[in-house]
C-alpha positions in Angstrom: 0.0 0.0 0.0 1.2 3.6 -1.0 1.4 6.3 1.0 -1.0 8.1 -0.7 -3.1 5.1 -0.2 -2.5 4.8 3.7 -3.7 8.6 4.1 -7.5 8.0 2.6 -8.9 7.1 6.0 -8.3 10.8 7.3 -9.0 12.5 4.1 -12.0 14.4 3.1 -14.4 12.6 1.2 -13.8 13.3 -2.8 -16.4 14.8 -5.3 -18.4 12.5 -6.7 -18.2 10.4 -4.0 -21.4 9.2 -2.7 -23.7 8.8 0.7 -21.6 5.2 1.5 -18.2 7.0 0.1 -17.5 4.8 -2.3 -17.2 6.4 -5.9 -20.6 6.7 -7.9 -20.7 5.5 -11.0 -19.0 8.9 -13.6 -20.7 9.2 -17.1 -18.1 7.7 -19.8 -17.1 4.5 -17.9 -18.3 1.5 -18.1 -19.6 -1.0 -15.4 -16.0 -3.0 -16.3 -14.4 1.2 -16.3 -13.2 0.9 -19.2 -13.5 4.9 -20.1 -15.0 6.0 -23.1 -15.2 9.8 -24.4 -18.4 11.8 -24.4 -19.4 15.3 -24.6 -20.2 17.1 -21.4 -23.8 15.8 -21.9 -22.5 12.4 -21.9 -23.1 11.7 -25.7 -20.3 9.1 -26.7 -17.4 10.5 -29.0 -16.0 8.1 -31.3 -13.5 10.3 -33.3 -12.0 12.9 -31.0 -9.0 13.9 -33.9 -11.3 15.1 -36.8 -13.9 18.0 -37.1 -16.6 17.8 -39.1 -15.5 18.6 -42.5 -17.3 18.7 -46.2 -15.1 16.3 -47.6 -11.8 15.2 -46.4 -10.1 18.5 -47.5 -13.2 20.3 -47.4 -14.3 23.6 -44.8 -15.1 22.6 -41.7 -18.6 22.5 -40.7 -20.8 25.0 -38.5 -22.8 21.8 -37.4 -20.0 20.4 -35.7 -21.9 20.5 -32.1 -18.8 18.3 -30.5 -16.4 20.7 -32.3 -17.6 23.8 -30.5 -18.3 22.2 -27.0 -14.7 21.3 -26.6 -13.2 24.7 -28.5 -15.7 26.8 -26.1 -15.0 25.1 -23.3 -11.0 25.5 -23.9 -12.0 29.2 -24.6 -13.3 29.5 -21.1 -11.0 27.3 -19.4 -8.7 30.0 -17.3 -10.9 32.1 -14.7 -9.2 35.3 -13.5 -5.8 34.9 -11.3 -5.7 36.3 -7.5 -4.9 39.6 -7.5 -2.5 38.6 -4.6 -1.4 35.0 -3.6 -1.8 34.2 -7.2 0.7 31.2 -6.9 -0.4 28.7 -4.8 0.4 24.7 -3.7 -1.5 23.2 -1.4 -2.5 19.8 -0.1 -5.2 17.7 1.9 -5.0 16.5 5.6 -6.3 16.3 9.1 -6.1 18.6 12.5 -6.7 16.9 15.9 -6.1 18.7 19.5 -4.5 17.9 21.9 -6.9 18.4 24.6 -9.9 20.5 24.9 -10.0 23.7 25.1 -13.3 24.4 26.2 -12.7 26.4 29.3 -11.7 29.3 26.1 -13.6 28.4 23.5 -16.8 26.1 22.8 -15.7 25.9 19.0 -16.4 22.0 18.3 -13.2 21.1 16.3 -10.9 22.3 19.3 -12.7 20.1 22.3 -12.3 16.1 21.4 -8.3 14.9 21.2 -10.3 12.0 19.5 -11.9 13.5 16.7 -9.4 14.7 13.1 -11.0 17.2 11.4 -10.5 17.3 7.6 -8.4 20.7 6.1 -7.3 21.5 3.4 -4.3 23.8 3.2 -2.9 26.5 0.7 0.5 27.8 0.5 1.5 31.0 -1.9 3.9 33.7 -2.9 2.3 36.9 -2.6 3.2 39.1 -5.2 3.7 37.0 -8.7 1.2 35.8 -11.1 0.5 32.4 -11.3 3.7 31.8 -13.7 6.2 33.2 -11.5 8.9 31.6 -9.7 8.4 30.2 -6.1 11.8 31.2 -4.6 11.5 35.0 -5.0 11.8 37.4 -1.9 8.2 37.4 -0.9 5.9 37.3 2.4 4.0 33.5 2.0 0.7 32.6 2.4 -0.4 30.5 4.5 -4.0 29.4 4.7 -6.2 26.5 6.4 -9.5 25.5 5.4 -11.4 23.2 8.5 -14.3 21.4 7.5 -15.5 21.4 11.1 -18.7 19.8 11.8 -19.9 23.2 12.6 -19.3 24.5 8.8 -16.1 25.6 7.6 -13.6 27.6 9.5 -10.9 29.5 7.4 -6.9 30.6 9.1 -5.5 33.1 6.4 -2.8 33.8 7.2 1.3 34.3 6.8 4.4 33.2 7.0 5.0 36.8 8.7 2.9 37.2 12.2 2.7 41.2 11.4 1.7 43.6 8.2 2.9 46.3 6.2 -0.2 48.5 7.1 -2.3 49.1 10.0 -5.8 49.8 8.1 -7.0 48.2 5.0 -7.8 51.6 3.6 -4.2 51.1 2.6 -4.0 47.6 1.3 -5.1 48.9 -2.5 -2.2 51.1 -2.7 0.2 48.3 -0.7 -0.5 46.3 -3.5 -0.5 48.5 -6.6 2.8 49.7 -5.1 4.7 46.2 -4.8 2.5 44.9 -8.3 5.2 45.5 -11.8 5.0 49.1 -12.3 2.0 49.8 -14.9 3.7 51.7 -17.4 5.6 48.6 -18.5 4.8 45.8 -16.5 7.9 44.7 -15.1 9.7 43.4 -12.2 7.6 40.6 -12.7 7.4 38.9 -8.5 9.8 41.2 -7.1 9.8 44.0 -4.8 13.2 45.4 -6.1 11.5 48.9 -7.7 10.9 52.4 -7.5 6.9 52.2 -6.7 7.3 49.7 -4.2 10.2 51.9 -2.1 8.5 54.9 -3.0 5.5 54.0 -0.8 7.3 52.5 2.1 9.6 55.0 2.7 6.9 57.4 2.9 4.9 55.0 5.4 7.1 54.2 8.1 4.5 52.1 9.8 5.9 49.1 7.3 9.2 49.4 9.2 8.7 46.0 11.2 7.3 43.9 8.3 10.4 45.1 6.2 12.5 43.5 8.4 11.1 40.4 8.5 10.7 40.5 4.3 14.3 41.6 4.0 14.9 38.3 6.7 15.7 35.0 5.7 11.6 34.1 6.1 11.3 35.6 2.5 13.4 32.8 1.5 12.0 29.7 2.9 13.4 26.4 2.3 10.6 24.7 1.9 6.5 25.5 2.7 7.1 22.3 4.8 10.0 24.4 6.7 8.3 27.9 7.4 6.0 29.4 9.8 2.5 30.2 9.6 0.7 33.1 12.1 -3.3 34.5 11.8 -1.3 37.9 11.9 -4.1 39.5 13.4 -5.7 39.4 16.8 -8.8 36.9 17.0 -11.1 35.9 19.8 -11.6 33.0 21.9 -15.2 32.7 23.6 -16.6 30.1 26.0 -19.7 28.6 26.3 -20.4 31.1 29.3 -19.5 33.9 26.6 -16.5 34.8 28.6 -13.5 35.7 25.6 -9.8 35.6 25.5 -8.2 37.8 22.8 -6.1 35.1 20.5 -2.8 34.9 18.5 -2.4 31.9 16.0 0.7 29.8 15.5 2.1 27.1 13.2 5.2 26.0 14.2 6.6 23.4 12.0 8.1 19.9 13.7 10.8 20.0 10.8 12.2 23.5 12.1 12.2 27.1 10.6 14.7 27.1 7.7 15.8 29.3 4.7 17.9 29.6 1.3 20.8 31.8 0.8 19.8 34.9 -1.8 22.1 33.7 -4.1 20.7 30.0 -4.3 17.2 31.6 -4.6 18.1 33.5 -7.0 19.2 30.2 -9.2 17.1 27.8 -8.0 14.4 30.0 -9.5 16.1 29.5 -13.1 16.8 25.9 -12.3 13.6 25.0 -10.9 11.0 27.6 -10.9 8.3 24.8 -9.4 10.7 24.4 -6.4 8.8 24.5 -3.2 5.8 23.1 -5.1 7.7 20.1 -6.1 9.5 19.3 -2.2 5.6 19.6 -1.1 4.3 17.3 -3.5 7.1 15.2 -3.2 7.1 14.9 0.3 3.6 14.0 0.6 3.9 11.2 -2.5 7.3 9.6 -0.4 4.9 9.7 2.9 7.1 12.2 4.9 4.1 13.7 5.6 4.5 17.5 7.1 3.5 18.3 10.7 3.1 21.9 12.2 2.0 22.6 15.7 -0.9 24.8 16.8 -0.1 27.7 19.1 -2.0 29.9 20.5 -1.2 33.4 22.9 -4.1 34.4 24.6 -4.7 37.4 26.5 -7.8 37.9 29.3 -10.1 40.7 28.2 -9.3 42.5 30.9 -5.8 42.8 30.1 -6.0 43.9 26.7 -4.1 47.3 27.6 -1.6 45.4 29.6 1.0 44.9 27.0 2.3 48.0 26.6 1.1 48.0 22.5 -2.0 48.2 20.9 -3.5 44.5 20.1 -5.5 46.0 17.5 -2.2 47.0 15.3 -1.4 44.3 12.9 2.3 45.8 12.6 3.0 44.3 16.2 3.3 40.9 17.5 3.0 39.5 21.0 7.0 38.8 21.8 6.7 35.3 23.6 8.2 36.5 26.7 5.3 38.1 27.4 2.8 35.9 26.4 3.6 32.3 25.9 2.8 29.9 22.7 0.4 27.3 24.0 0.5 24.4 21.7 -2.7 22.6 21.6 -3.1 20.8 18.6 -1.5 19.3 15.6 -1.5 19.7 11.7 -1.0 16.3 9.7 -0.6 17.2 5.5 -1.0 13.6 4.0 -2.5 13.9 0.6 -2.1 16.0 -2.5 -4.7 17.1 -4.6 -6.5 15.0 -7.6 -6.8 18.2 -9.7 -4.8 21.2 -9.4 -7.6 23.6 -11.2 -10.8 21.8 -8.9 -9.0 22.6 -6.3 -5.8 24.3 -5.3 -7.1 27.1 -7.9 -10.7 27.2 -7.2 -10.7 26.8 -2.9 -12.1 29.9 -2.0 -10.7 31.2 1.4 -12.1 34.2 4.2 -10.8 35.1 7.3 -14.9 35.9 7.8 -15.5 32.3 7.6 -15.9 31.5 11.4 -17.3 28.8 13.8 -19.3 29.4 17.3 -16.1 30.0 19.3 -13.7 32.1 17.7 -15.0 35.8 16.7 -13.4 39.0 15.3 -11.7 41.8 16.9 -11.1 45.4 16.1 -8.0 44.7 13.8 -8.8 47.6 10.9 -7.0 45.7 9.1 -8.8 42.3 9.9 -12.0 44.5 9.5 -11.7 45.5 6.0 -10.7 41.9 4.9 -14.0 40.7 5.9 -15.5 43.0 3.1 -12.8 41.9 0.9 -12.6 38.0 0.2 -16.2 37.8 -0.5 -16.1 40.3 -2.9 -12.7 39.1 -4.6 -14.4 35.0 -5.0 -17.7 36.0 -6.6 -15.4 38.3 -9.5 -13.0 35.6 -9.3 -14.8 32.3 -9.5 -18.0 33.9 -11.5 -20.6 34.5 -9.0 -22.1 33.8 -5.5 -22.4 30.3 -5.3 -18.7 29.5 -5.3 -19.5 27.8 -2.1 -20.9 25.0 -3.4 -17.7 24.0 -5.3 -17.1 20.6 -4.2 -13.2 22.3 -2.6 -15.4 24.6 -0.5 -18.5 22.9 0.1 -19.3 22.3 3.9 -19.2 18.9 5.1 -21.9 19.2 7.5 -25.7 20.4 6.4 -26.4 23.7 5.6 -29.5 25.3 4.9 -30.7 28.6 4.1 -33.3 30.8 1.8 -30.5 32.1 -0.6 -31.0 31.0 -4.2 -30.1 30.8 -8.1 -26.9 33.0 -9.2 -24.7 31.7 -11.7 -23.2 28.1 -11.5 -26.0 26.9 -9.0 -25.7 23.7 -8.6 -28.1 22.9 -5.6 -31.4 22.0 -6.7 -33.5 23.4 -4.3 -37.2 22.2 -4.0 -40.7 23.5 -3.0 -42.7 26.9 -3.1 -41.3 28.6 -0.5 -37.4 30.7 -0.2 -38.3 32.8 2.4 -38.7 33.3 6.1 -40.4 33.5 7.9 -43.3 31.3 6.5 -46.3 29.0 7.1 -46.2 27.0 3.3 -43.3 25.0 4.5 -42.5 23.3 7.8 -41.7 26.7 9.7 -38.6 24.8 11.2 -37.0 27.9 10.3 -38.6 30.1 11.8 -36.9 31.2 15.1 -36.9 34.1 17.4 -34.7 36.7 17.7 -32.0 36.1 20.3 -32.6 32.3 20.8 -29.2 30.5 22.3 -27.2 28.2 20.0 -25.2 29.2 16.5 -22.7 31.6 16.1 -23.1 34.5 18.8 -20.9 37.7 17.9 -19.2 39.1 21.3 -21.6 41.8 23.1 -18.1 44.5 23.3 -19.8 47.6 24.0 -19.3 50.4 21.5 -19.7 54.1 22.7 -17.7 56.3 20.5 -17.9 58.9 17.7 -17.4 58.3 14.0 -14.0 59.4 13.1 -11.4 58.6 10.0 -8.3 58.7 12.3 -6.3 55.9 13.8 -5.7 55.8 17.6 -2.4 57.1 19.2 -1.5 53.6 20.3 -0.8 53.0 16.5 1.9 55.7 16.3 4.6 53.7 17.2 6.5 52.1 14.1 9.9 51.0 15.4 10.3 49.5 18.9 9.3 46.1 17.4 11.3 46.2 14.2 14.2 47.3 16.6 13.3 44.5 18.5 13.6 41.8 15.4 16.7 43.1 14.8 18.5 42.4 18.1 17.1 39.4 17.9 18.8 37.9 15.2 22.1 36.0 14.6 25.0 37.5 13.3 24.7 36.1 10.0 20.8 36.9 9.9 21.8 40.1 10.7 23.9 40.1 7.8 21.7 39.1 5.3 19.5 41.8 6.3 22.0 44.3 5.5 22.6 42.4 1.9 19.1 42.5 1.0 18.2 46.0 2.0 21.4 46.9 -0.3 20.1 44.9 -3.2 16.9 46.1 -3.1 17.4 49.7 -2.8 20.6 49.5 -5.3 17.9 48.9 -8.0 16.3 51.8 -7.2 16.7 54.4 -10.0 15.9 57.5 -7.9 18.2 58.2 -5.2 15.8 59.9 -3.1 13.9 57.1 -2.4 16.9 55.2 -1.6 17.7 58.0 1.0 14.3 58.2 2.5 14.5 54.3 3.1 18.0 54.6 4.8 16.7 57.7 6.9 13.7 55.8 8.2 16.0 52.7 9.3 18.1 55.0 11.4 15.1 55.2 13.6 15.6 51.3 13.9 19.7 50.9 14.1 21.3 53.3 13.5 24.3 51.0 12.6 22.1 49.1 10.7 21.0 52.4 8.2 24.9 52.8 8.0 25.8 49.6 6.6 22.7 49.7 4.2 23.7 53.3 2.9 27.5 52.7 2.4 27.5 51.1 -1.4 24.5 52.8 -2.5 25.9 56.2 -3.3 23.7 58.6 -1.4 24.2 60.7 1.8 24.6 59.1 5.6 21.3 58.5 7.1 19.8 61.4 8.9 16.5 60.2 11.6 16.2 64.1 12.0 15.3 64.3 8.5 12.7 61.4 8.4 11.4 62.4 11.2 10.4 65.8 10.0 8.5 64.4 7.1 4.5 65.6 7.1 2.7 62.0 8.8 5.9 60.5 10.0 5.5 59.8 13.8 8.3 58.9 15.9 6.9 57.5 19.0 8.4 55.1 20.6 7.6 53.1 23.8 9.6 51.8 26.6 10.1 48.0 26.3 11.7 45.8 28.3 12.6 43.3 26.1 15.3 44.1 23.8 15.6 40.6 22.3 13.4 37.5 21.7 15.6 34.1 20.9 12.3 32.8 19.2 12.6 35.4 16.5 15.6 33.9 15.0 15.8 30.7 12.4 19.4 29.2 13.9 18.8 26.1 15.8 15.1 25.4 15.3 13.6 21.9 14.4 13.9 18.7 16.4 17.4 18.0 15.3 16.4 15.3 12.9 17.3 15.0 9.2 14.2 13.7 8.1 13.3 14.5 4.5 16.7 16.1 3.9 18.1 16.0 0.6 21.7 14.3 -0.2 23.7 14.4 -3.5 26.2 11.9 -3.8 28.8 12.6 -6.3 29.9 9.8 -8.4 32.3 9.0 -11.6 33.8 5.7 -12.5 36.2 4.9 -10.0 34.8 5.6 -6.8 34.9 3.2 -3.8 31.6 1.9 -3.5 32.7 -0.2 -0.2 32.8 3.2 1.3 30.0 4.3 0.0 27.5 1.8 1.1 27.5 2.6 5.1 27.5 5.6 4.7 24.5 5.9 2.4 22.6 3.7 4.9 23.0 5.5 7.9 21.7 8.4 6.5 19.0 6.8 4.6 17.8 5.5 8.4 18.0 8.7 9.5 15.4 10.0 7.1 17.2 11.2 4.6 16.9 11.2 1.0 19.6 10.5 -1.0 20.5 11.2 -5.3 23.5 9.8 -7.0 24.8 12.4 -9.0 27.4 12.4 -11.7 28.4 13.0 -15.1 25.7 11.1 -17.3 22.4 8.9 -16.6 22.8 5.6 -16.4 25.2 4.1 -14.5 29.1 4.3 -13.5 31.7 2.1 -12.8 32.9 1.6 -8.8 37.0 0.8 -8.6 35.6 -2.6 -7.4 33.6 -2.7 -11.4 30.5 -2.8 -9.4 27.7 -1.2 -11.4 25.7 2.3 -9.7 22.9 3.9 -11.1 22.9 7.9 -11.3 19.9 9.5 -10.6 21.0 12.6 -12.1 23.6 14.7 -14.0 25.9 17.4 -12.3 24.1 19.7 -15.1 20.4 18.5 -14.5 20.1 19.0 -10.7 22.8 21.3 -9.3 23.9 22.0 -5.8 21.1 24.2 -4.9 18.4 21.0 -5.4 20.2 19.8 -2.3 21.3 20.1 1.4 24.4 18.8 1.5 27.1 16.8 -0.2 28.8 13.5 -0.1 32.1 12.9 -1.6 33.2 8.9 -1.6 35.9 8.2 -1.3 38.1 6.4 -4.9 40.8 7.7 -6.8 40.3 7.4 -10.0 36.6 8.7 -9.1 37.6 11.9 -7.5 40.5 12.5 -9.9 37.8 12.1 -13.0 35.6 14.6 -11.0 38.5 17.5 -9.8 39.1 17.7 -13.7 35.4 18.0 -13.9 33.8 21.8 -14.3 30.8 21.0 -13.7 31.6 18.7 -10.4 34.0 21.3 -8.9 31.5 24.0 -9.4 28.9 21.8 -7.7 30.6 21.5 -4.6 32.1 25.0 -4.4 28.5 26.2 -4.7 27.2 23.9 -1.9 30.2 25.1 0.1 29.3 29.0 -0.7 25.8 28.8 0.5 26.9 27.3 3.5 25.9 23.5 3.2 27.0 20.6 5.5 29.8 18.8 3.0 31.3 15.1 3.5 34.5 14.0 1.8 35.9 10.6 2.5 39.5 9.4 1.4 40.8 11.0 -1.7 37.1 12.5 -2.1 38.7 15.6 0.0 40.3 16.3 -3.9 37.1 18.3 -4.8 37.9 20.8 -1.9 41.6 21.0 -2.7 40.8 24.5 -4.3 39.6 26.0 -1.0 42.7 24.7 0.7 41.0 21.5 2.4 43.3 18.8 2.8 43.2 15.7 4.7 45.6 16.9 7.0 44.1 20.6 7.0 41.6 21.5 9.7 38.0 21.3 8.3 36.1 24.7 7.9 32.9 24.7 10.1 30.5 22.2 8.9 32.8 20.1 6.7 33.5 16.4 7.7 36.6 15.0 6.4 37.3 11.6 6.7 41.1 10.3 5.8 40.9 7.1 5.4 38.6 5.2 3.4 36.2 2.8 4.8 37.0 0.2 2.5 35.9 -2.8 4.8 32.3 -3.4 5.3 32.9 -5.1 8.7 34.4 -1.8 9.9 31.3 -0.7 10.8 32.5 1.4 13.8 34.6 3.9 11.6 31.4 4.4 9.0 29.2 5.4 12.0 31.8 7.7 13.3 32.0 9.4 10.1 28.0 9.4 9.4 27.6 10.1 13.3 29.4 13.4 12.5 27.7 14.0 8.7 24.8 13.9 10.3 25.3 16.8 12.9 26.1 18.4 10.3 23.8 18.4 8.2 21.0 19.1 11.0 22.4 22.4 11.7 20.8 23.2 8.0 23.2 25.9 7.6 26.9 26.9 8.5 26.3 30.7 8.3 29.2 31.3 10.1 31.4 29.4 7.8 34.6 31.9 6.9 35.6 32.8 3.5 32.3 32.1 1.3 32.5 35.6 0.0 35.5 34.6 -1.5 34.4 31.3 -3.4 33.8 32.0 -6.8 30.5 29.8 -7.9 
């Protein structure tokens, strides 16, 4: 049985499927399912090459009825893209709590460790169009659909837990600023542009989400690797209608990991379907991925106690403060049937609530609620893009709303209305009976204004506070991407408006950004004196938060970590073999790799297949390298471009590297030797493990590979500037 197999007991049930769940007979098959073309009104079709023609070299005819279906249907085949999150992978599975959580919230789906409740899960790149790359610098989506028994309960969220903007009166121009510039419609999925700085430097509240989007969390490893947070501030209510305010969390069991800029950058010409592909992959190989639910939740009464506004969806809670409760867990375990059915046609909104968990004053939140609804009917043609078998409810739904386009409920009887006498009346109820969703009762006393409150105004404690927090080499790459960004900036003023706004977070920081970029030091007085910019800052006793950073995260484990092996003819298999095992039982996965398909000779004439050519799948497919040992193999490969380039690559972006015996060859031109001391996450191994029986010196050396290769990254490795790949 296949993985995907294993999962069907915990997925949701299919379309088509019927009231016992096993498949209902589709139009076109027959009862032995042999299939057999038809039109969409199920008229067999037994000559789908030809049109109708007057003669075989005649004009095709008009008549042709089965002609026009099919070119019509084509026609209409692409419905409008997402204006944001346009590019999308997602995938199938189950969430199940860890114990209730009913003395917070009475929402069915977090109070029985017994029950899995079906989701379905989108991940996306923000800014690109459906055909752009998936390693670009970009904020990630992060979305989960429950199909509670309740109805359905979307988590839109981020990879990011804050915003660029505080009020969504803002998020039309966010967009139109970071979209390719109208005039000619280019940088395609990039954020590297005059528009896009233009705005931000002019809106200092976007301060704290630039630093995470300049951060190595714009670069994820993998969607199975990354973060997810509800960004804004939700509420928790009991069944006594007591509520908690509430923070969201997905923290994933493999860790929170990245890719160097560089490797992004050519992974994206490589692969452009990379994250997509590790997802699907994953899930096909049943390394099925697993986040944890968190949750922060703050007493009513303490709203006002943290010393922020809870409303402003620029701010997180740090988790010094307010501790992540993890009460549940996320299983993905099977990929969609149909990409189009449904990772392009599920239809998410953060309105889309269960009894339980209600809004708060986010004005961010608030004008999103308006939004998705109104973005899915242009989008998927009208307002019954509910009942698309993606989005459709699991449990029974009733109500008096009818017809719109793309119905596909028959609804029966005389009467869609309430309340009436002509039907049962079950519907008919009285205002204010228990049961259902209740909104909160928050009390609302206050004049109608267009301002934003005072606890708003301050826009750089927090991002000063992501800052500190980072490692050294975060830091680092923080300082490279503000420089590349603003360097392709074509109007210095912008550049300098940018760099005068992050003296307000470091002023070291706005230093190092401004040196290469040719323009003035940065001057806060300057930014500050700006008409809107507001300067207020508050006192905060935390001035760094450990959980902020990416080093060190994950359970330690290797699982699902990709290996290239580098073979030619020549190389010791012997050596090989152990080595290959023990990281195979640790859970990782590993590619022969050398200079043709098919197979190469071992010194011992022993026959090993290649997965894949040095050329075909480079160094940035992969998470570390393993050089055998062999000498006529690592001779035949350090007089090898392509080879040496791999593994000089792998070592510039930091990546745990094995040689073994004469396999050390390949890093002769950094200076590695067998006798040299190994830089920071390089495993040399002198000797060759040429006897099988020597099992002790294989584990040793796999023992210490493996450490390695856990720490994800060696960003503290010295001298990577240096290597030219």
């Amino acid at each position: 049985m296949t993985p995907r197999n294993r999962a069907a007991a915990n997925r949701r049930p299919k379309a088509g499927d019927g009231p016992n769940g096993k498949q209902m007979q589709l139009a076109g098959f027959t009862q032995e399912g042999t299939a057999q073309l038809t039109t969409n009104q199920g008229l067999h079709i037994p000559d789908n090459h030809n049109s109708l023609k007057a003669g075989v070299r005649g004009p095709t005819l008009l008549e042709d009825f089965i002609l026009r279906e099919k070119i019509t249907h084509f026609d209409h085949e692409r419905i409008p893209e997402r204006a944001v999150h346009a590019r999308g992978s997602a995938a199938h599975g189950y969430f199940e709590v860890y114990k209730s959580m009913s003395q917070f919230t009475c929402a069915d789906f977090l109070q029985d460790p017994a029950q899995k409740t079906p989701v379905f899960v989108r991940f996306s790149t923000v800014a690109g169009e459906r055909g752009s790359a998936d390693t670009v610098r970009d904020v990630r989506g992060f979305a989960v659909k429950f199909y509670t028994r309740e109805g359905n309960y979307d988590l839109v969220g981020n990879n990011v837990p804050v915003f660029f903007i505080q009020d969504a009166m803002k998020f039309p121009d966010l967009i139109h600023a970071v979209k390719p510039e109208p005039h000619h419609a280019m940088p395609q999925a990039a954020s590297a542009h005059d528009t896009f700085w233009d705005f931000a430097s002019l809106m200092p509240e976007t301060t704290h989400m630039l630093m995470w989007a300049m951060s190595d969390r714009a670069i994820p490893r993998s969607y199975r690797m990354m973060e997810g947070f509800g960004v804004h501030t939700f509420r928790f209510v009991n069944a006594r209608g007591e509520s908690h305010f509430v923070k969201f969390h997905w923290k994933p069991k493999l860790g929170v990991h990245g890719l160097a800029w560089d490797e992004a950058q050519k992974i994206a010409g490589k692969d452009a379907d990379f994250h997509r592909r590790d997802l699907w992959d994953a899930i096909e190989n049943g390394d099925f991925p697993v986040w944890e639910l968190g949750v922060q939740m703050i007493p009513q009464d303490k709203e006002h106690s943290l010393g922020f506004d809870l409303l402003d969806p620029t701010k997180l809670i740090p988790e010094e403060l307010v501790p992540v409760q993890k009460i549940g867990r996320l299983v993905l375990d099977r990929n969609p049937d149909n990409f189009f059915a449904e990772t392009e046609q599920v239809a998410f909104h953060p309105g889309h609530v269960v009894p339980g968990i209600d809004f708060s004053n986010d004005p961010l939140l608030q004008g999103r609620l308006f939004s998705y609804t109104d973005t899915q009917i242009s989008r998927l043609g009208g307002a019954n893009f509910h009942e698309l078998p993606i989005n459709k409810a699991v449990c029974p739904f009733h109500n008096f709303q009818r017809d719109g386009m793309h119905r596909q409920t028959i609804a029966r009887g005389q009467v869609a209305y309430e309340p009436n006498t002509l039907a049962t009346g079950a519907e008919y109820r009285v205002d204010g009976e228990s049961g259902g969703f209740q909104s909160y009762p928050e009390a609302i006393d206050a004049p109608k204004v267009r301002r934003r409150s005072a606890s708003f105004d301050d826009h750089f404690t927090q991002a000063r506070l992501f800052f500190n927090s980072q490692s050294t080499a975060e830091k680092e790459h923080i300082v490279a991407a503000f420089r590349f960004e603003l360097s392709k900036l074509e109007v210095p003023a912008i550049r300098q408006r940018m760099v005068d706004n992050l003296a307000h977070v470091d002023e070291k920081l706005a230093r190092r950004v401004a040196e290469p970029l040719g323009i003035g030091a940065p001057d806060a007085k300057a930014a500050a004196g700006r008409p809107g910019f507001r300067d207020h800052r508050i006192a905060s006793a935390i001035e760094e938060s450990p959980v902020l950073r990416m080093v060190d995260t994950g359970d330690g484990s290797i699982k699902t970590r990709k290996i290239a092996i580098l073979v030619a003819d020549g190389v010791d298999s012997a050596s090989l073999k152990p080595i290959r095992d023990a990281l195979e039982s640790a859970g990782a996965v590993c590619k022969v790799v050398g200079p043709r398909l098919g197979t190469v000779a071992s010194a011992s004439k022993r026959q090993i297949d290649v997965d894949a050519t040095f050329a075909n799948m480079p160094s940035v497919m992969f998470d570390a390298v393993l050089l055998p040992a062999g000498k006529d193999g690592a001779t035949a490969m350090a007089q090898n471009g392509d080879a040496v380039h791999f593994v000089l690559e792998a070592f510039k972006h930091c990546k745990a590297i094995c040689a073994v015996g004469e396999g050390v060859q390949l890093l002769s031109t950094l200076g590695v030797t067998a006798d040299s001391d190994a830089p920071v996450g390089v495993v040399v191994a002198p000797t060759p493990v040429t006897n099988l029986g020597d099992t002790t010196a294989a584990t040793d050396i796999a023992t210490a590979f493996i450490a390695a290769i856990a720490k994800h990254r060696h960003w503290d490795r010295p001298g990577v500037d240096a290597v030219p790949a």
